[in-house]
C-alpha positions in Angstrom: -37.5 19.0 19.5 -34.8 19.1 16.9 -33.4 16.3 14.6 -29.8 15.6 14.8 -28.3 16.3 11.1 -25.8 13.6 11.6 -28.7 10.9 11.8 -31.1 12.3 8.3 -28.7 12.5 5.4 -30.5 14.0 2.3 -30.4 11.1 -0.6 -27.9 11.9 -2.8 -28.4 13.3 -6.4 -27.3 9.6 -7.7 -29.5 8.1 -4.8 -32.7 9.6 -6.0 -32.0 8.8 -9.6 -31.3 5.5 -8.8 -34.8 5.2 -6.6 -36.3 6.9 -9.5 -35.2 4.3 -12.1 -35.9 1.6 -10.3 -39.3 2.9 -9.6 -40.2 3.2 -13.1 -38.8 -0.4 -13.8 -41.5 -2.8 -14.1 -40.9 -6.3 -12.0 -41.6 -8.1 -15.2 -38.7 -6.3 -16.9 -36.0 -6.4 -13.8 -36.7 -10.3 -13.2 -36.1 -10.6 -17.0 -32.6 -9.2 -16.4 -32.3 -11.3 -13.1 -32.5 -14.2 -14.9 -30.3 -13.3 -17.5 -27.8 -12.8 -14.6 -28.4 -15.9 -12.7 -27.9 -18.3 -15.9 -24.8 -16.0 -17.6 -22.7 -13.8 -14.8 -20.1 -16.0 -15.1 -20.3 -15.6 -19.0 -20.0 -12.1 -18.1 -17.1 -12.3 -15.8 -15.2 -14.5 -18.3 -15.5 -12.4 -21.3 -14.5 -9.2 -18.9 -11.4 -10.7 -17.8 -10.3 -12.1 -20.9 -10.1 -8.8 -22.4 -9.2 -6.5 -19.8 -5.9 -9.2 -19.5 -5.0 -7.8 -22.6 -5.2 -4.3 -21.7 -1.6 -3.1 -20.8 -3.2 -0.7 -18.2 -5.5 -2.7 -16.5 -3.0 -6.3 -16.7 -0.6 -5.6 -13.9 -3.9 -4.9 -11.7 -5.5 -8.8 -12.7 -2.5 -10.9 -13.1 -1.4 -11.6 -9.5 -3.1 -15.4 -8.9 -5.1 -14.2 -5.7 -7.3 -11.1 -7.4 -7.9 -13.6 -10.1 -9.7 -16.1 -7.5 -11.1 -12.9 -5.7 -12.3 -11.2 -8.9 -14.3 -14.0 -10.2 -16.6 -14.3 -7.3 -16.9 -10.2 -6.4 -17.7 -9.5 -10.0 -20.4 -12.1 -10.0 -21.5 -11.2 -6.8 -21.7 -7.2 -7.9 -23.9 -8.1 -10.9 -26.1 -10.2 -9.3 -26.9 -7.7 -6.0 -27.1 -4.7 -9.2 -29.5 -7.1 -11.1 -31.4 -8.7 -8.0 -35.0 -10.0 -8.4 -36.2 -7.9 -5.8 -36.0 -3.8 -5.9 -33.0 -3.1 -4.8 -32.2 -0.7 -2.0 -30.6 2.8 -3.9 -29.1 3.8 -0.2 -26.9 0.2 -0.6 -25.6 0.6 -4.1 -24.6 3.7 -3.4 -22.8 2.8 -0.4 -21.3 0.1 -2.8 -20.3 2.1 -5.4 -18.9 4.5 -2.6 -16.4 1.5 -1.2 -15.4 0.6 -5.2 -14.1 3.6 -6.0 -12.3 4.7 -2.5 -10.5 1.1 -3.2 -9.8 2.0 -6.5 -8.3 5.1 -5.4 -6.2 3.6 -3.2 -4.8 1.4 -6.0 -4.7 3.8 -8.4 -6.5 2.1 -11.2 -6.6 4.3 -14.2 -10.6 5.9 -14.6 -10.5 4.3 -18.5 -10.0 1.0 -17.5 -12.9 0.9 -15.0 -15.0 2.5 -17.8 -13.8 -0.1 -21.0 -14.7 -3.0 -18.2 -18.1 -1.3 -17.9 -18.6 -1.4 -21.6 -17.5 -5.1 -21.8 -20.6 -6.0 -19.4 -22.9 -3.9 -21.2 -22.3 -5.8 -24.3 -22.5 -8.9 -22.9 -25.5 -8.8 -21.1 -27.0 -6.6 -24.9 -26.0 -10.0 -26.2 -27.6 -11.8 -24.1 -31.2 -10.3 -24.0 -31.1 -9.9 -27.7 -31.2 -13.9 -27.2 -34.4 -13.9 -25.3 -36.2 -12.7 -28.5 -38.5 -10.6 -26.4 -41.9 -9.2 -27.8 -42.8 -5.5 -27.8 -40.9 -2.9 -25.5 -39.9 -5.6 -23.2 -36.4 -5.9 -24.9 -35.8 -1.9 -25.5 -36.8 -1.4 -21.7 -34.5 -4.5 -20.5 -31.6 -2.9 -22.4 -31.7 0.6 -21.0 -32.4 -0.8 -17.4 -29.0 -2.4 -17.8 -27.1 0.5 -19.2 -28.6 3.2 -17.0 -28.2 1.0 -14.0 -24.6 0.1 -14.9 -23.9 3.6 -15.9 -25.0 5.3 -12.6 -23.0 2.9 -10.6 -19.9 3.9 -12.5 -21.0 7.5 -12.4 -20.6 6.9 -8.5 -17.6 5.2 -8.2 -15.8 7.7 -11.1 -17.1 10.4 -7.8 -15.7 8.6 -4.9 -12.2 7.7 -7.2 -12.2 12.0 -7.3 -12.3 12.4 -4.0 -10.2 9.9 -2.8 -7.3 10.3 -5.7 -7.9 14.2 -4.2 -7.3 13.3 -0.5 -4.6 11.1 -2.1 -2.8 14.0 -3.7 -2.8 16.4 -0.3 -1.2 13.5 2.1 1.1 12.9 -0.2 1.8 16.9 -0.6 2.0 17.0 2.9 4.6 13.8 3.6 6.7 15.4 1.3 6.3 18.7 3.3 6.8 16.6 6.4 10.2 14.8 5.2 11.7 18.2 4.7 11.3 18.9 8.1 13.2 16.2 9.8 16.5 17.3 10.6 18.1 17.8 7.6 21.9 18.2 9.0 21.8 15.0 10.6 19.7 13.3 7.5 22.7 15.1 5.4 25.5 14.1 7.3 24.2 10.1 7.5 23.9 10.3 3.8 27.0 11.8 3.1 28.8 8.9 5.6 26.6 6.1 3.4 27.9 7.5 0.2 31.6 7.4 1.4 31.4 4.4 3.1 29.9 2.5 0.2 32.8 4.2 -2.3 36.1 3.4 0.1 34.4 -0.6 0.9 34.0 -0.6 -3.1 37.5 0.4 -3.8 39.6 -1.7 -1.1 37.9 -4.7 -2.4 38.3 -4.1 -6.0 42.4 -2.8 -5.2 42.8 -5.7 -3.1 42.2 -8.4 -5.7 38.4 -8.6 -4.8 35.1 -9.3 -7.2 32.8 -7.8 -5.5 29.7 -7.0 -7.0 28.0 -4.9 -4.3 26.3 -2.0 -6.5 25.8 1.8 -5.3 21.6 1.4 -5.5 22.0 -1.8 -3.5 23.7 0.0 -0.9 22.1 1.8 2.2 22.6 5.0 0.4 21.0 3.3 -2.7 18.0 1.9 -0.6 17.6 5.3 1.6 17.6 7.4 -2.1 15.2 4.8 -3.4 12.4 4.7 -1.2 12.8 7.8 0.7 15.0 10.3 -0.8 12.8 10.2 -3.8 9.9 11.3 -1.9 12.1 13.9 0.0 12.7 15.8 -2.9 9.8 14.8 -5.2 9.6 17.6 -8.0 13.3 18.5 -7.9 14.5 18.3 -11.1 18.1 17.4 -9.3 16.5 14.0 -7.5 16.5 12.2 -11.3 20.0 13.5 -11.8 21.0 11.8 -9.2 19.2 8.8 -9.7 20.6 8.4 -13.3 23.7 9.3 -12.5 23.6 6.2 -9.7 22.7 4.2 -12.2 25.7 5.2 -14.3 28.1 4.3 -11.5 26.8 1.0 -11.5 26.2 0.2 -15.2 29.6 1.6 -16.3 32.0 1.9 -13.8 31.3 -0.8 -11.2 31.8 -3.9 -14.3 34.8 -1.8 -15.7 36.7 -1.8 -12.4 35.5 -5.4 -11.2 36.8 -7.1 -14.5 40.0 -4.5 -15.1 42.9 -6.2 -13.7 45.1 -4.2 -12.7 42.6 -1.4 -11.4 44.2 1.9 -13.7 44.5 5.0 -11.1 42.4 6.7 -14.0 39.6 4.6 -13.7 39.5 4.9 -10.2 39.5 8.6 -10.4 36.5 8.8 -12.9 34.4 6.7 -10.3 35.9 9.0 -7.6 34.9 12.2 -9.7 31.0 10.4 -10.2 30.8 10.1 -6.4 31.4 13.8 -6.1 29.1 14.5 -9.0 26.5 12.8 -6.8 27.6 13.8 -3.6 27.4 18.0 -4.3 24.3 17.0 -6.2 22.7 15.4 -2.7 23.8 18.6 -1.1 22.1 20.9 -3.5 19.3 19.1 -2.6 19.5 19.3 1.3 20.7 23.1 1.2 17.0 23.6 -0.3 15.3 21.6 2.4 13.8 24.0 5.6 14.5 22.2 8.5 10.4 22.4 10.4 9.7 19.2 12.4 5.8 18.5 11.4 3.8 15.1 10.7 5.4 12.7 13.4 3.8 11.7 16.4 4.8 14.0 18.9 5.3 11.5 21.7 7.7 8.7 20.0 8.7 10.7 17.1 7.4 8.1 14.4 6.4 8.6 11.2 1.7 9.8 11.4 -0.2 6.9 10.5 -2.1 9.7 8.5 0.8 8.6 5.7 0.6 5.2 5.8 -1.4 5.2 2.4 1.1 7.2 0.4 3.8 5.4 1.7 2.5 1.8 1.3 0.7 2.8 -2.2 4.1 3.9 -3.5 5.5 0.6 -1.7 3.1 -1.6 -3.7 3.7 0.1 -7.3 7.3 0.1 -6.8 7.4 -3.3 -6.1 4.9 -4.4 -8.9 6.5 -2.6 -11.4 10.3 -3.6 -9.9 9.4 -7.3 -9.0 11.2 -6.7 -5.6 9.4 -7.8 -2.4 8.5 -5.6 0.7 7.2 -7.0 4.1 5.2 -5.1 7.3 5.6 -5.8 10.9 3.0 -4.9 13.1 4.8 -4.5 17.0 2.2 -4.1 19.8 3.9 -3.9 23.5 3.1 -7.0 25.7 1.2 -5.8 29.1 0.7 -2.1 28.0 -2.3 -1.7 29.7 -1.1 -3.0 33.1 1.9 -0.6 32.5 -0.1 2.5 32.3 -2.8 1.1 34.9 0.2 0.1 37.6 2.4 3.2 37.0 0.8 5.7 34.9 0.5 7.1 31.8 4.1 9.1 32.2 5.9 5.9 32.8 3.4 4.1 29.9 4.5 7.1 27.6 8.8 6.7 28.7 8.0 3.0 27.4 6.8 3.9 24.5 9.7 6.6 23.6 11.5 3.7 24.7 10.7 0.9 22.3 10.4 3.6 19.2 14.2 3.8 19.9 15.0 0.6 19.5 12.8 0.6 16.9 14.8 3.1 15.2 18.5 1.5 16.2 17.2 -2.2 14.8 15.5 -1.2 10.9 17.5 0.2 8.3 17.4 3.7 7.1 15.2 2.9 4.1 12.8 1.5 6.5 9.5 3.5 7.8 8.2 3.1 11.2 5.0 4.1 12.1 2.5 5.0 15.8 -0.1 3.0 14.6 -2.2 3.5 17.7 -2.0 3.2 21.5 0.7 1.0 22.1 1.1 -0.4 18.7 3.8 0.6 15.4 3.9 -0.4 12.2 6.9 -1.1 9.8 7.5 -1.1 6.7 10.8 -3.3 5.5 11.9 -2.4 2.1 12.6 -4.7 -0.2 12.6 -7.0 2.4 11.4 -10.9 1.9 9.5 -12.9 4.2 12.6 -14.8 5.5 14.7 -11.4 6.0 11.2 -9.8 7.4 11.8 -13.0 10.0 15.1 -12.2 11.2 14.8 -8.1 11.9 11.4 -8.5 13.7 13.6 -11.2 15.7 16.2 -9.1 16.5 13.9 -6.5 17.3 12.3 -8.4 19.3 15.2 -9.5 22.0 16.2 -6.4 21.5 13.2 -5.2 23.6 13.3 -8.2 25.8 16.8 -7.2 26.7 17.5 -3.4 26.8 14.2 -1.8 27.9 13.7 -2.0 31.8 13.0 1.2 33.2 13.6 1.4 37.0 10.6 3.2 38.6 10.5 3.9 41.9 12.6 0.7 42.4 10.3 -1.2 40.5 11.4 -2.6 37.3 9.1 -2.4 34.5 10.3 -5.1 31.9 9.5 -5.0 28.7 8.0 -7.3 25.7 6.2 -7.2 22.2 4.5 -9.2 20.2 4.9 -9.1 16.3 2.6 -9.7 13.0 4.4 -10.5 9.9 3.3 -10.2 6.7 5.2 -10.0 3.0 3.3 -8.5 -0.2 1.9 -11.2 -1.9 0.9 -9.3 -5.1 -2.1 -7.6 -3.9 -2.8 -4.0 -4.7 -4.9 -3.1 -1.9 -2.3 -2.3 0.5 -5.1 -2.4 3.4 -4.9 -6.9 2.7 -1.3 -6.5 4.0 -2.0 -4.8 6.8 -4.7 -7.0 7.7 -2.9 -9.9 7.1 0.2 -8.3 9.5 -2.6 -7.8 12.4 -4.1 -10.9 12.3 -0.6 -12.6 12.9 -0.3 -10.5 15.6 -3.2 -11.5 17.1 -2.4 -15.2 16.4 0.9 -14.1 18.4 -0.4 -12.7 21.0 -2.5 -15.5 21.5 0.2 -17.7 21.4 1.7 -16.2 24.6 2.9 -12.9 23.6 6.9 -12.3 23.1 7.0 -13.8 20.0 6.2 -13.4 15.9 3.7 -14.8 14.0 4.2 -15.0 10.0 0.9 -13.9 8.7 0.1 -17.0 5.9 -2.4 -17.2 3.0 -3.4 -20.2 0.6 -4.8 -18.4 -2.7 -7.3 -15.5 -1.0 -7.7 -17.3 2.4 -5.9 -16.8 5.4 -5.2 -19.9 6.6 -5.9 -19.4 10.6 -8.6 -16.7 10.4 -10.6 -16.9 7.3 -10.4 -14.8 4.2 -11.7 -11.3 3.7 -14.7 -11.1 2.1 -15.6 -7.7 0.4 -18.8 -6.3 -1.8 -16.8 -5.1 -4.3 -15.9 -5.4 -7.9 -13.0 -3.2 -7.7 -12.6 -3.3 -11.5 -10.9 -6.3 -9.8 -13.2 -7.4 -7.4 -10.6 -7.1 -4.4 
């Protein structure tokens, strides 16, 4: 009889080292450092965030109100299941550490700042056991059980950060490789149209008498260049031309013209001349674009869930570092399952195609629509708030209500969905958001089905479903 390799895993090189110290650790020596958890982790946790706050690298990661109230508890909860009274089980930390570091992958905290937090604990908890006044080796032991233990957990996270920031680093290689194969003539052509359309609407009001104040990156040409052209043609040295020379437009010529009165026919030909600049810049960049469709879902045509992380993750630093919000709907069609069971899978699938169409017609062109799974999508509104988020999953919404009925065999198959909204809140785990997005659905569907739910949290709890609870100090505890 043979064993199935899937169900022995060797122990780990950290795994046995771990055992191995803890082994060797006396019980006299790991309750003293128990204890010194139980009456001073939140000594610990206070003196960790105080200084890390200050850290220009790790702030933007521990400012947002709801890791604060999450990062408290985690951190205390991490020390005291590193430092428990009883052995603790290697196999467990290391799974711990595992979860840490994938998350901070994901976030893309810098390596140092999980390392300087490290070094904060360590000191405190030195401090603290120099306090005890202990006799003999007791205190020399009780100090290197702390740093070795700490130190081998970090070891292990630092691994699983690697590997994940690795895995990182090939999907986003890959979306990028995947947006150059959309069809680039028609992607050119609907860019070219924005561009022109924002330029003439710019110039009647302005020649007309107008004030408007509508700016090219506020645009859907600005949006679309923003959020997905810079991805498009990530590493083109012509993508930041562009992107400065938008900004130009709108920090020199859009104030000159709006406050000039009368509107010179020079002026209006230097912000006519910019346009083009841009313009034979944008087609530079298509012309080097190879037109191979790869990376969608080959039945609806959506954007692989495969690149949900690199899209959200650039989502969430974009709008940390920009202050601008972003929301996520999560559509699941009403019935499916009766759909494919009544009909058939070909008539489940012409659904399907069906409502990733009007999916398509209803978001914007900055927007990113997803096959989540069976008969669900996700989407990503750009710098969309939670009241805008609102109205486009509403019109969304009677927009499959009213337009898709398929006539089969003179049946007619009418079709619904439910939606989940949810607006980033500040967290930089992108996986909260789309948590919070499925759990409104669910609440949604609940309700009846056919309608949205707005996905609603007070501090880290979610109101109608309970908070997320998670073993992890994150450097942040998330």
């Amino acid at each position: 009889m043979t064993t199935d390799a899937r169900e022995v895993q060797e122990p780990s090189a950290a795994q046995k080292e771990w055992q191995n110290l803890i082994a060797q650790t006396s019980d006299r020596v790991r309750n003293i450092v128990a204890e010194v958890i139980d009456r001073h982790a939140m000594d610990c946790v206070q003196r960790f965030y105080d200084v890390l706050l200050n850290n220009a690298d790790a702030a933007p990661f521990l400012s947002n109100e709801i890791v604060d109230t999450r990062l408290r508890a985690a951190l205390r909860r991490w020390l005291a299941e590193l430092f428990s009274h009883d052995a603790p089980d290697a196999g467990v930390l290391v799974q711990t550490q595992q979860r840490i570091g994938a998350a901070h992958a994901r976030i893309q905290i810098p390596i140092h700042v999980v390392m300087h937090g490290a070094r904060l604990l360590k000191r405190k908890l030195r401090m603290f056991i120099q306090g005890l006044e202990l006799v003999g080796t007791e205190y020399s032991m009780a100090i290197a059980y702390v740093e070795d233990m700490i130190d081998i957990a970090i070891e292990v996270m630092s691994l699983a950060f690697v590997q994940g920031t690795r895995k990182e680093v090939e999907v986003n290689e890959a979306f990028r490789l995947m947006s150059l194969g959309k069809d680039i003539s028609l992607e050119r052509e609907t860019q070219r149209a924005a561009l022109l359309e924002w330029g003439q609407s710019f110039l009647l009001d302005i020649c007309y008498g107008g004030d408007s104040a509508n700016t090219l990156s506020d645009s859907a040409f600005g949006l679309w260049l923003r959020h997905k052209g810079s991805v498009l043609f990530q590493g083109a040295s012509e993508i930041d031309v562009v992107l400065k020379a938008v900004e130009h437009v709108d920090n020199d010529f859009v104030p000159r013209l709006v406050s000039e009165r009368p509107v010179s026919p020079q002026a209006v030909k230097a912000l006519q001349g910019a346009l083009d600049e841009i313009h034979y810049m944008m087609d530079q960049l298509f012309k080097a674009a190879e037109a191979v469709e790869n990376g969608r879902d080959p039945l609806t045509k959506t954007l692989s869930r495969r690149f949900l992380p690199t899209i959200l993750g650039r989502e969430v630093s974009l709008s940390l570092r920009r202050h601008i919000p972003f929301s996520v709907l999560m559509v699941d069609i009403d019935h499916f399952k009766s759909v494919n069971d009544t009909f058939g899978h070909v008539v489940g699938d012409s659904v399907l195609r069906y409502v990733a169409k009007i999916l398509v017609a209803q978001c914007r062109m900055s927007d990113f629509i997803f096959r989540y799974g069976g008969e669900e999508f996700l989407v990503l509104l750009t710098e969309a708030a939670e009241e805008q988020a609102i109205q486009i999953a509403e019109r969304i919404r009677e927009a499959i209500e009213r337009d898709s009925v398929l006539v089969v065999n003179g049946n007619n198959i009418h079709t619904t969905a439910s939606f989940g909204i949810a607006t980033f809140d500040g967290h930089p785990d992108y996986r909260h958001l789309i948590e919070d997005a499925d759990r409104a659905l669910y609440l949604a569907k609940a309700a009846g089905r056919n309608r949205y739910q707005v996905s609603k949290r007070c501090g880290s709890v979610f109101q109608t479903s309970g908070g997320i609870e998670e073993p992890l100090i994150d450097v942040l505890g998330l």
